[in-house]
C-alpha positions in Angstrom: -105.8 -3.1 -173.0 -108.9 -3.0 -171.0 -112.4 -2.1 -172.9 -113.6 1.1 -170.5 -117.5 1.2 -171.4 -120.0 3.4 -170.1 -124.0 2.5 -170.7 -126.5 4.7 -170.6 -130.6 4.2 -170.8 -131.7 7.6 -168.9 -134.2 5.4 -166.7 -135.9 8.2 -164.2 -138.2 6.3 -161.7 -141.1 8.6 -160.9 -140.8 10.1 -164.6 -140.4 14.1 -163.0 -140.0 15.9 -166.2 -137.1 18.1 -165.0 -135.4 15.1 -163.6 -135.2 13.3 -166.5 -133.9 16.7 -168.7 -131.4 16.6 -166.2 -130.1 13.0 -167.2 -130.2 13.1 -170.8 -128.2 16.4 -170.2 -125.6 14.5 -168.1 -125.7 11.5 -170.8 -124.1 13.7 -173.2 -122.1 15.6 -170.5 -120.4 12.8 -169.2 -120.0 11.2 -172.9 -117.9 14.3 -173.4 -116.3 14.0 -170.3 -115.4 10.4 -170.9 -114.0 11.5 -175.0 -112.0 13.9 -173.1 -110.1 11.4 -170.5 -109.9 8.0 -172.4 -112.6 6.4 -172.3 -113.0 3.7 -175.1 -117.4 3.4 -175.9 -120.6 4.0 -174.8 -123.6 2.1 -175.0 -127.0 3.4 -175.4 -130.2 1.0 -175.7 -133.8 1.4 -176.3 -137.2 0.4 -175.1 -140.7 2.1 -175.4 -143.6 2.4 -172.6 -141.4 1.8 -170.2 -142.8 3.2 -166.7 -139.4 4.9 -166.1 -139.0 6.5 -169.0 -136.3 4.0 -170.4 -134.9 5.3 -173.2 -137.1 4.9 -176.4 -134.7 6.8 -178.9 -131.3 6.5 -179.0 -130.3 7.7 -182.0 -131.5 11.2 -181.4 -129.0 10.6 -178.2 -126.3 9.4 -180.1 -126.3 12.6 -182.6 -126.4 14.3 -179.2 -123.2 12.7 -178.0 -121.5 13.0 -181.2 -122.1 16.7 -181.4 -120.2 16.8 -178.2 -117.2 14.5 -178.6 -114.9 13.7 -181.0 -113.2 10.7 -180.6 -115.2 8.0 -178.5 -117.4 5.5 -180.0 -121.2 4.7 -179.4 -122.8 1.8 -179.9 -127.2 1.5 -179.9 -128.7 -2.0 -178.3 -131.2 -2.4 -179.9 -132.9 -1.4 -183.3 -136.5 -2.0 -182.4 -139.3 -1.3 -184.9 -138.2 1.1 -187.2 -139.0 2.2 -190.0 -136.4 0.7 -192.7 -135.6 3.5 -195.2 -135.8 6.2 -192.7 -133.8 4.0 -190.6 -131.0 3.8 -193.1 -131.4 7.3 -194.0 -130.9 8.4 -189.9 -127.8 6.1 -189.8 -125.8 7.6 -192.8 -126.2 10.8 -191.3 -125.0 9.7 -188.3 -122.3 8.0 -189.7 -121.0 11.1 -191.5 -121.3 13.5 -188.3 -119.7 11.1 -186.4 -116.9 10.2 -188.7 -118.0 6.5 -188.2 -117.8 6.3 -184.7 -121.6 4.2 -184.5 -122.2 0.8 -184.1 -125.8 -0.4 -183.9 -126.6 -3.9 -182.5 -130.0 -5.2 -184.4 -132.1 -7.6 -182.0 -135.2 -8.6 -181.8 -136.7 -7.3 -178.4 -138.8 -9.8 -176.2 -141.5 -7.5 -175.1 -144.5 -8.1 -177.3 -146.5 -5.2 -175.9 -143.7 -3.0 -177.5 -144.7 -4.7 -180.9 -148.3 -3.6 -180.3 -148.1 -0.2 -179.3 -145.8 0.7 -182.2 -148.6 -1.5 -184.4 -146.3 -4.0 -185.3 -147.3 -8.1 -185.4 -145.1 -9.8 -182.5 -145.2 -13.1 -184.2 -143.9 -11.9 -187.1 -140.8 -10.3 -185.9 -138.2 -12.5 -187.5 -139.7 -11.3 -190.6 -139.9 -7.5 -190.0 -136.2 -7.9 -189.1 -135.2 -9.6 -191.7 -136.8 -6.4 -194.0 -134.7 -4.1 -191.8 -131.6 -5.8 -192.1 -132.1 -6.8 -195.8 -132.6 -3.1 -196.3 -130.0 -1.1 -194.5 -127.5 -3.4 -196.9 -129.6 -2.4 -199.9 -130.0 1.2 -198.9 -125.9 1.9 -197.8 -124.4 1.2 -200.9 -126.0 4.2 -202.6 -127.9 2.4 -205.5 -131.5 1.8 -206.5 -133.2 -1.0 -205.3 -136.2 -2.1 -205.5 -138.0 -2.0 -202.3 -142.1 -3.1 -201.4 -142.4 -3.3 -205.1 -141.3 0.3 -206.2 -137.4 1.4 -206.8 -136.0 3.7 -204.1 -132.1 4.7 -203.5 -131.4 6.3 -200.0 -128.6 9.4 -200.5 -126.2 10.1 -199.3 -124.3 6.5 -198.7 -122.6 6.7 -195.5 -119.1 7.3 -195.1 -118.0 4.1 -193.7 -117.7 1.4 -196.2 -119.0 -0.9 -197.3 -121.5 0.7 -194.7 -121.7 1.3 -190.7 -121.1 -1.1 -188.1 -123.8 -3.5 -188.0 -124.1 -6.7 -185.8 -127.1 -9.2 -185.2 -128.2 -9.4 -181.3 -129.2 -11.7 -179.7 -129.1 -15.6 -177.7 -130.8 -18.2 -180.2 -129.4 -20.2 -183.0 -131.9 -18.6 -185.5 -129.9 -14.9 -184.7 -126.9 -16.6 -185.6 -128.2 -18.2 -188.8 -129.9 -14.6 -190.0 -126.3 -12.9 -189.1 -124.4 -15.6 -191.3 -127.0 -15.3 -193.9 -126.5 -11.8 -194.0 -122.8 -11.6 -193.6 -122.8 -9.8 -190.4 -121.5 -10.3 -186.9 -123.0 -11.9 -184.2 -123.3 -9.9 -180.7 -124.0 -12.4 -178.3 -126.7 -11.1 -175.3 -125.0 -13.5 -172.7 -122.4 -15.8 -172.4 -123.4 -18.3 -174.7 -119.7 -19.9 -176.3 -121.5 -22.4 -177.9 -123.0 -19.8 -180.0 -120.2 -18.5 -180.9 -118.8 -21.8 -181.9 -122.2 -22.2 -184.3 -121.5 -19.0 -185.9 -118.0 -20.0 -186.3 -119.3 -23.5 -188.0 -121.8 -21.7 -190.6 -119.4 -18.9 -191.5 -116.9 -21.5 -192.6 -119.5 -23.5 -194.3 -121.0 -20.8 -196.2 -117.2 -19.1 -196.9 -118.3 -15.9 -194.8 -114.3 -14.5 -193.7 -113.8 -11.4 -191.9 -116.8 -12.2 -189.4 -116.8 -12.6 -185.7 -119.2 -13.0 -182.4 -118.8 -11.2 -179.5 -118.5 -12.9 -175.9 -119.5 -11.4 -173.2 -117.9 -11.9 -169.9 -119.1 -15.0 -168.0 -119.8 -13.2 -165.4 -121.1 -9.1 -166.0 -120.2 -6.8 -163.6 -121.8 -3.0 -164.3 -119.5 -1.1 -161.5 -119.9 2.3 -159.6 -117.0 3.4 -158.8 -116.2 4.4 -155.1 -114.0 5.4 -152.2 -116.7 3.4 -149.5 -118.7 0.5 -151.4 -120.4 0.1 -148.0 -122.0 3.4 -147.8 -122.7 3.7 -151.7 -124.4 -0.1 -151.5 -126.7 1.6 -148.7 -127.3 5.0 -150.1 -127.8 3.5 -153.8 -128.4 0.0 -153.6 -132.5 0.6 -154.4 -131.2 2.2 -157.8 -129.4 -0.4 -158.4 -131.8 -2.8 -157.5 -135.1 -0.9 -159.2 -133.2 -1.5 -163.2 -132.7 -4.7 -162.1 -136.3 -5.5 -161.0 -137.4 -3.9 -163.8 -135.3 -5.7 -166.5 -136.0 -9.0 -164.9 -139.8 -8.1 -165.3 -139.5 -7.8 -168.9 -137.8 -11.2 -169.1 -139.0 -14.9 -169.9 -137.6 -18.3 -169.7 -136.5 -18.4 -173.5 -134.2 -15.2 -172.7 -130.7 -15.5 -172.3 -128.9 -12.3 -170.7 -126.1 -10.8 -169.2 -127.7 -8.6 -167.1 -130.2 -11.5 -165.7 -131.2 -11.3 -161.8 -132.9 -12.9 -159.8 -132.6 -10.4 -156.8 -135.3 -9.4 -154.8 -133.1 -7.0 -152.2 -130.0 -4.7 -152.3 -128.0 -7.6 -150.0 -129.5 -10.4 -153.1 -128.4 -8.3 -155.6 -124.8 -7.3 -154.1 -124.1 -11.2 -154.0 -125.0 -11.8 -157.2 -122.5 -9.6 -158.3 -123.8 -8.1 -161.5 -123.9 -4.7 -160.2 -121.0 -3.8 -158.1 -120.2 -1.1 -156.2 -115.8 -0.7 -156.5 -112.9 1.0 -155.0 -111.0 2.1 -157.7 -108.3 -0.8 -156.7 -110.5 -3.5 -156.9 -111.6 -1.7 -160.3 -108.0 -2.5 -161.5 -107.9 -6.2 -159.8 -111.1 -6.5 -162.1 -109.7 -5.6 -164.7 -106.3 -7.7 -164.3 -109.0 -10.7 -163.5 -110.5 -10.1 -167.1 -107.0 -9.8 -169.0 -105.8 -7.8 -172.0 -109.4 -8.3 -173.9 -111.6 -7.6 -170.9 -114.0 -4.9 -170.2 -114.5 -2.6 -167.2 -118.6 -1.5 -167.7 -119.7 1.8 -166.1 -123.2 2.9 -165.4 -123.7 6.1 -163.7 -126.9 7.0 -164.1 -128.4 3.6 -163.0 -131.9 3.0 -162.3 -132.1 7.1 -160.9 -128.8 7.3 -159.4 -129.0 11.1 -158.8 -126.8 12.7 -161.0 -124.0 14.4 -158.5 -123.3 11.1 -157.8 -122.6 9.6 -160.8 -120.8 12.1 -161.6 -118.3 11.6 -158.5 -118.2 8.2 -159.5 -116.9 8.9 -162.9 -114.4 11.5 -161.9 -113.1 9.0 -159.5 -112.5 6.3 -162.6 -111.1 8.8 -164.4 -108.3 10.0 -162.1 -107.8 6.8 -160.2 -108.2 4.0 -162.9 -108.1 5.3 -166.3 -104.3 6.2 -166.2 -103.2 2.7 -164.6 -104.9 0.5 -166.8 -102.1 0.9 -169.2 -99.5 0.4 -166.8 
């Protein structure tokens, strides 16, 4: 059946204070909302400085959602610059209050001026990661370990075992040779097959079993739902096009990702076809197009979509799509 997804980064252009209560509010609102009428994830993701407000902590909205659902899962793109044990000790909580309904994705980042305002060396970022990664293993299992030269144990181990859901990010061959190294799964940032192919090659080489990489659609389309894409492309196509700007500012030539643009107008970015604007039957001829395994993405709140919008949007997924897409 059909993956239904909603992402979530709480971007507010113009950063009014009351504006951007409002959509952390409706973040947790409409996760509830979407636990409630069968929605299968949502995806939250984390920058810092950003001058929208992008969100910079995730996991203090995932607690939020999970205080307010019960059954949906949430997965965070992506761990940046934390500190490990506290890391692992914010994640077993989180894993217990959610009955292990978290998934983080672990990637590197490709802004170096977030490495420098959190006082972290950008050249040395494979190697910071590595001492995350290396450490949440360590830390979930309950039992000392020794740890920057002094033995530590992080209580309580979470309840998923052996520990949450953990996956490397990212688009290069070296992410692919830290996840196999590490016995994790590979989340792919854009549709790279021949990544997943090289994981697939080391994990048999090294013995790994029960690993996998994801693959993203060759094409992403994040979709707001609508009665009249014409009118909702004209009323909300600068939204659309402002998280687009801005995540194609924050990208360089060695970045592969799904959500790449190279649009420069509402009409550039509408052919592109990355962020579409849907009737809720050619939400369903997308998802036939994708087949059993596909994913139908939602992002309401995009780039300052205002809020009563979205939230018609959602409602109109919910009534209109949700119940045929197991038909």
């Amino acid at each position: 059946m059909t993956l239904t997804t909603l992402r979530f980064n709480q971007a507010t252009p113009g950063l009014d204070r009351r504006e951007v209560s409002a959509r952390y509010r409706a973040t947790v609102e409409m996760a509830a909302f979407a636990d409630g009428h069968g929605f299968d994830l949502v995806t939250l993701e984390e920058h810092h400085g950003a001058d929208d407000g992008w969100s910079p902590s995730p996991l203090t909205t995932a607690a939020a959602v999970f205080g307010a659902t019960r059954r949906i899962g949430v997965i965070v793109c992506a761990l940046l610059l934390y500190e490990p044990l506290r890391l692992a000790e914010d994640v077993a909580v989180l894993d217990h209050l959610s009955s292990g309904r978290l998934t983080l994705v672990a990637g590197l980042g490709y802004r170096p001026e977030e490495y420098a305002a959190l006082g972290r060396d950008w050249k040395q970022r494979g190697k910071l990661q590595d001492e995350v990664l290396e450490t949440l293993l360590k830390a979930w299992t309950g039992e000392p370990f020794e740890y920057r030269g002094r033995t530590v144990r992080v209580t309580p181990p979470p309840l998923t075992r052996p520990h949450p859901g953990l996956m490397v990010g990212g688009s290069s061959r070296v992410a692919v040779r830290r996840a196999v190294r590490l016995g994790l799964p590979f989340f792919t940032a854009a549709y790279l097959p021949e990544l997943v192919e090289y994981y697939r090659t080391l994990a048999a080489e090294a013995g790994f079993e029960g690993g996998f990489a994801t693959l993203p659609p060759e094409r992403t389309a994040m979709v707001h739902c609508t009665e009249d894409p014409e009118k909702a492309w004209a009323e909300y196509g600068h939204c659309f096009l402002h998280e687009a700007r801005t995540y194609a500012g924050w990208q360089t030539a060695d970045i592969s990702s799904a959500m790449a643009s190279a649009a420069t107008t509402p009409d550039e970015l509408r052919a592109e076809g990355i962020y579409s604007c849907l009737t809720p039957d050619e939400c369903l001829d997308l998802a036939r197009a994708e087949g059993p395994l596909g994913t139908l993405l939602l992002h309401p709140l995009c780039g300052g979509l205002p809020v009563d919008a979205a939230w018609e949007s959602l409602r109109l997924f919910a009534d209109r799509v949700i119940p045929r897409l197991a038909g």
